[in-house]
C-alpha positions in Angstrom: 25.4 114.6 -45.6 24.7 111.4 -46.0 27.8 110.1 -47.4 29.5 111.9 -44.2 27.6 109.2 -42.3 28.8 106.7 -44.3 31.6 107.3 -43.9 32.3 107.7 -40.5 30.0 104.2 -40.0 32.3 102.4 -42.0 35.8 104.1 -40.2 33.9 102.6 -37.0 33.7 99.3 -37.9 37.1 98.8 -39.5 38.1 100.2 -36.2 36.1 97.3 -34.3 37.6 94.9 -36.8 41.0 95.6 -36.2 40.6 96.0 -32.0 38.8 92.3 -32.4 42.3 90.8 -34.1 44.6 92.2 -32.4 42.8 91.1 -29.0 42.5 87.9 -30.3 46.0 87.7 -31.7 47.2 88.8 -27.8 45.3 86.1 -26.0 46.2 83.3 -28.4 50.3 84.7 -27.6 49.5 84.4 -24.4 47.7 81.0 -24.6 50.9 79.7 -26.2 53.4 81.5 -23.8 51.6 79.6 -20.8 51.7 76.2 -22.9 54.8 76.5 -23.6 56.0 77.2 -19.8 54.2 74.0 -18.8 55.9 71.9 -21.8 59.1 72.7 -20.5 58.2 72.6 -16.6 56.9 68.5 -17.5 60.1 67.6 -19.1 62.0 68.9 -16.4 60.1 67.0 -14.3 60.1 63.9 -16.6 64.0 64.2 -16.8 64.3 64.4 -12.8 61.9 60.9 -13.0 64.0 59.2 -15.7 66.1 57.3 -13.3 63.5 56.0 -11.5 61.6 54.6 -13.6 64.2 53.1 -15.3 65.5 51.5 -12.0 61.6 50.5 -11.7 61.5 49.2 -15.3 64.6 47.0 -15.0 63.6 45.4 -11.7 60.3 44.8 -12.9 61.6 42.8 -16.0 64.7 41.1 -13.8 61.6 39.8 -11.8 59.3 38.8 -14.5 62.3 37.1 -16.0 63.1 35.2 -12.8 59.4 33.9 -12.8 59.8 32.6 -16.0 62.9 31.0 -15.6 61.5 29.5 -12.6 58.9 27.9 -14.1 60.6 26.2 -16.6 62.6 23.5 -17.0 66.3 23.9 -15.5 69.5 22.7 -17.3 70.6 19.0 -17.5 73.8 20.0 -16.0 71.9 21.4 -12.9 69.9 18.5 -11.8 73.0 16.1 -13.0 76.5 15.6 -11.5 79.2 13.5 -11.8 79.0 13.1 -7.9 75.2 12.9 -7.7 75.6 9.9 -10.8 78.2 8.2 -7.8 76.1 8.4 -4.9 73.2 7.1 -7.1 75.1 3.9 -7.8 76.3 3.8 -3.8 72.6 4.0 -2.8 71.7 1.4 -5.5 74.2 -1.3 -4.4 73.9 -0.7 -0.9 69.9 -0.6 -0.7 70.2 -3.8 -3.1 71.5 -6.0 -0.2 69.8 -4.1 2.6 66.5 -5.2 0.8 67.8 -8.9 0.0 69.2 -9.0 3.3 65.7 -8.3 4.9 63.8 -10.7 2.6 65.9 -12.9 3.2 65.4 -12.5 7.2 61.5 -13.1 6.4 62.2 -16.4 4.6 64.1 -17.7 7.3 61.7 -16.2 10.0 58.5 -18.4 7.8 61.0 -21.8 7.8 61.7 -21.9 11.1 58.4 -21.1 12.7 55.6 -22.8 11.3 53.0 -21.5 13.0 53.3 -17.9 10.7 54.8 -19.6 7.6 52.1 -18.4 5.4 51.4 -15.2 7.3 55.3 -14.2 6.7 54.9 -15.3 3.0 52.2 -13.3 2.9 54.2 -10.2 3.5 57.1 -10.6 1.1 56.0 -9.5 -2.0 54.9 -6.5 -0.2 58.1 -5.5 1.9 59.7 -5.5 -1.7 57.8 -3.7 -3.8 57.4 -0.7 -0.4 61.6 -1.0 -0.1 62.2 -0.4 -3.6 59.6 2.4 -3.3 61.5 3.7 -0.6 64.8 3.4 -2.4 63.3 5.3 -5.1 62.3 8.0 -3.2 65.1 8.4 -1.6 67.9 8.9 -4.7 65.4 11.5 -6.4 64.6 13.7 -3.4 67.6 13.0 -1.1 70.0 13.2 -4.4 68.9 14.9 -7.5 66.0 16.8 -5.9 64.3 18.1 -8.9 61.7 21.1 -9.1 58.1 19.9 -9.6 58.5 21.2 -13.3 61.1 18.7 -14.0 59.4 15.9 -12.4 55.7 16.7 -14.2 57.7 16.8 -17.5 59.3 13.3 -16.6 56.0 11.5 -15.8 54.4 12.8 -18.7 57.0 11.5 -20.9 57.5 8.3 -19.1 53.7 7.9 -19.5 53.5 8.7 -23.0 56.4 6.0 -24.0 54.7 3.6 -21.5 51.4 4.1 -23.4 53.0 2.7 -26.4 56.1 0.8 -26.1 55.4 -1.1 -23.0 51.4 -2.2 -22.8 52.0 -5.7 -21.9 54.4 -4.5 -18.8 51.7 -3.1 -17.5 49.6 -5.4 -17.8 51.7 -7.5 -15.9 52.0 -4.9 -13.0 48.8 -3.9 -12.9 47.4 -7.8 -12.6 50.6 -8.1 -9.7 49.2 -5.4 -7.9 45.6 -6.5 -8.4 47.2 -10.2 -7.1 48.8 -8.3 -3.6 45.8 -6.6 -2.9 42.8 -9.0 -3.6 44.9 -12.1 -2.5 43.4 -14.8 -4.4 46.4 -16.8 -3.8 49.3 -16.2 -1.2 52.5 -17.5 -1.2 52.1 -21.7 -0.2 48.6 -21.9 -1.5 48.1 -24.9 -4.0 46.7 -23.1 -7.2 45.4 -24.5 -10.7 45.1 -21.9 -13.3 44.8 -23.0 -17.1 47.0 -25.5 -17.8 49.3 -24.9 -14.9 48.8 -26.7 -11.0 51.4 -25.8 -8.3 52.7 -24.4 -5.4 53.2 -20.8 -5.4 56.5 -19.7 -4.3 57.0 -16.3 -5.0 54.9 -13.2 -6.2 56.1 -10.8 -8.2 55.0 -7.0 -9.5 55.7 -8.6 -12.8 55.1 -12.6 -12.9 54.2 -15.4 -10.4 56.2 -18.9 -9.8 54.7 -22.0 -9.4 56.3 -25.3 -8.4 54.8 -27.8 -10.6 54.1 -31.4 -9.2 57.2 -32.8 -11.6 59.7 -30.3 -9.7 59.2 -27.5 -13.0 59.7 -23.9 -11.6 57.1 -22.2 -14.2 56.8 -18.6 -14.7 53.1 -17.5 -14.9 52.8 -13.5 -16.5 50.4 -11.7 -13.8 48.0 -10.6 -16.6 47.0 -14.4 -16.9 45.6 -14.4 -13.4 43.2 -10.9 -14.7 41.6 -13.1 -17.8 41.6 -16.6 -16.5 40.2 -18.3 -13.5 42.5 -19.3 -10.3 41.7 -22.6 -8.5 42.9 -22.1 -4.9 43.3 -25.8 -3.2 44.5 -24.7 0.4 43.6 -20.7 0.6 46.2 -20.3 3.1 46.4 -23.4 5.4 48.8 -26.1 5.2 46.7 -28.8 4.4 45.0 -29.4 0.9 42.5 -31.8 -0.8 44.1 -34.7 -2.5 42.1 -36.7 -4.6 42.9 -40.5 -5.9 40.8 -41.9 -9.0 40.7 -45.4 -9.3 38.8 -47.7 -12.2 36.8 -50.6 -10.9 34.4 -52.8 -12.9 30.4 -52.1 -12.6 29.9 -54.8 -10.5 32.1 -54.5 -7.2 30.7 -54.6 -4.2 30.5 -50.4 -3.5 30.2 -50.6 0.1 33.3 -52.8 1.2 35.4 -50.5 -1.7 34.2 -47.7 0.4 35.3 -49.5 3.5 38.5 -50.5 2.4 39.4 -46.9 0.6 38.7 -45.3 3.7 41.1 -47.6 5.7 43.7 -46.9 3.4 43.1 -43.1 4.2 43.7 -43.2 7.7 46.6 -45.5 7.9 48.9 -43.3 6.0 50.9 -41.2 8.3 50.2 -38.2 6.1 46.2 -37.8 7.1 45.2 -34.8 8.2 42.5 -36.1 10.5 40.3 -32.4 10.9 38.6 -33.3 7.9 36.7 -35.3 6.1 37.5 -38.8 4.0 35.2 -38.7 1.2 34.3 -41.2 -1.1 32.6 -41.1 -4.6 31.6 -43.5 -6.8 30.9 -42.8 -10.8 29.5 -44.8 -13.7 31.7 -43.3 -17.2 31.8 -44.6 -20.5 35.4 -45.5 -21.1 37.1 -47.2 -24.1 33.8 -48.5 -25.4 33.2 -50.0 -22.2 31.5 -48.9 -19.0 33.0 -49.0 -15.6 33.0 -47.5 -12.3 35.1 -44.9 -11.4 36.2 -44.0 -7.4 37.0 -41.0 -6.2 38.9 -41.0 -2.9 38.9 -37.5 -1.3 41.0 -37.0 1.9 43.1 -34.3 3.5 47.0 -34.1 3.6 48.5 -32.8 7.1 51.7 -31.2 4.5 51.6 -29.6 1.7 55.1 -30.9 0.3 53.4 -34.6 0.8 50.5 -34.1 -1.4 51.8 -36.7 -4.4 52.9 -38.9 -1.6 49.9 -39.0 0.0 48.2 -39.7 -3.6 50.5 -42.5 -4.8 50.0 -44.4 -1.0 46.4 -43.8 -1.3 46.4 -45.2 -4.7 48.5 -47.9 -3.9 47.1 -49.3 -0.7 43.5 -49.5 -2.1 44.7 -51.2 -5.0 47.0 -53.6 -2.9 44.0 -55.0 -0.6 41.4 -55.2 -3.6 43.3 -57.4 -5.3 44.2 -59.6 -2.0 40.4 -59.9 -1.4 39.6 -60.7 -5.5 37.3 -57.7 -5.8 40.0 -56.3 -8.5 41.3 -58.8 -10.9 45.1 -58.4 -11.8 44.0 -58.1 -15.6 41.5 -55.7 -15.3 42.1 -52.8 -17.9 40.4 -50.2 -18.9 43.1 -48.7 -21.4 44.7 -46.1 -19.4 
């Protein structure tokens, strides 16, 4: 009786064992019918998409590309032509004597009316350098017309050969502009810097010319002017200091030299008569002897007359001290 139940227990759960499996076996077929159905309804769908997002794909990297080619640097052969090259040299030649031309205009404008001469002067170096400028401008926009990538890359090259090859240049330019702007000197102004004295008659971005008293034309680099001081005798008038030195003995009579110099001033035709005559007097050790040396200070009405107004000084005071026998013919004091 007991093995009966056993029996039958045992036939009952085999029964439940095998009803488990096969109920899990059905859901887990139709688990994987349903997965499959969706697999296949996504790739349809994915196949009907293809296109699209292909098209999508290939505008997106046509665009991306574009961008990038946009940013960098374009072909030589794009910026360059053989009729751009032409028109280059036209502009060149023809802005050449446009910009002489108008200088030129401004040099005839300051020599004919006195009254501006200096202001005019004043204006030349700067009508240059702004006309070149201009010039410039115009053949690499108007002409070429370059992207800004192009241009950046250019400076940055230009600057980096600069840097190195061409530090002097620069110096040059930099002390021309610092010239322009500051104005220590203009254009007609009477200057003494180092070892050079002259008139200045033309400023460049690179150099200054001065006329020295013997005629010279000297070329002075602009960078001298940045590490030297400038000695400016007329700062933009016409008129200048000229000063005559003349050796007497110790014992002259000081007043009627002083008299006599300053006669000599105003006779000359070359006086300028707005300022003062001035007349110094100095005791110097020269030549292992001591004597007295004058200083006649006056004013000259023209600046081209300023060694003719000297040597007349010179000579007129010279002339009447030896008439009156304040100044002996032999008197020497080795110079």
């Amino acid at each position: 009786m007991k093995i009966s139940h056993f029996n039958f227990l045992s036939v009952t759960l085999l029964f439940l064992f095998v009803f488990t499996i096969s109920y899990a076996n059905s859901q887990l077929t139709q688990a994987d019918t349903i997965l499959q159905e969706e697999i296949a309804d996504t790739s349809t769908v994915s196949s009907a998409l293809k296109p699209i997002t292909d098209l999508v794909k290939s505008d997106t990297v046509q665009k991306a590309e574009g961008k990038s080619k946009g940013f960098g640097p374009p072909e030589l052969t794009e910026i360059i032509s053989i009729s751009k090259v032409i028109w280059t040299i036209i502009t060149l030649i023809v802005g050449y004597f446009v910009i002489k031309l108008l200088l030129s205009l401004l040099s005839n404008i300051a020599l004919r009316n006195k009254k501006y001469e200096f202001a005019t002067k004043r204006i030349i170096p700067i009508v240059r350098i702004l006309s070149w400028t201009f010039l410039i401008y115009m053949i690499v926009v108007g002409i070429y017309s370059p992207p800004a990538a192009t241009i950046f890359a250019f400076l940055a090259s230009l600057g980096f050969a600069v840097g190195f090859a061409a530090q002097d240049l620069l110096k040059n330019v930099f002390g021309g502009l610092v010239v322009m702007f500051d104005r220590p000197f203009q254009i007609g102004d009477k200057i003494e810097t180092g070892k050079y004295y002259g008139e200045v008659v033309e400023i460049g971005i690179r150099s200054t010319k001065v006329v020295s008293p013997d005629d010279s034309l000297i070329t002075i680099p602009n960078s001298e002017f940045m590490m030297q001081n400038v000695s400016n005798a007329n700062s933009g008038e016409n008129n200048c200091q000229v000063v005559a030195e003349i050796y007497l003995p110790l014992n002259v009579d000081t007043d009627r030299v002083r008299k006599i110099a300053t006669e000599a001033a105003l006779v000359s035709k070359y006086i300028f008569l707005n300022k003062p005559i001035v007349v110094l007097f100095f005791n110097e050790f020269k030549d292992r002897s001591s004597v007295l040396k004058m200083r006649l200070k006056a004013y000259v009405s023209n600046l081209d007359k300023e060694f003719v107004f000297k040597s007349e000084m010179t000579e007129l005071v010279i002339g009447q001290l030896i008439k009156e026998g304040i100044l002996k013919q032999d008197f020497s004091t080795g110079t």
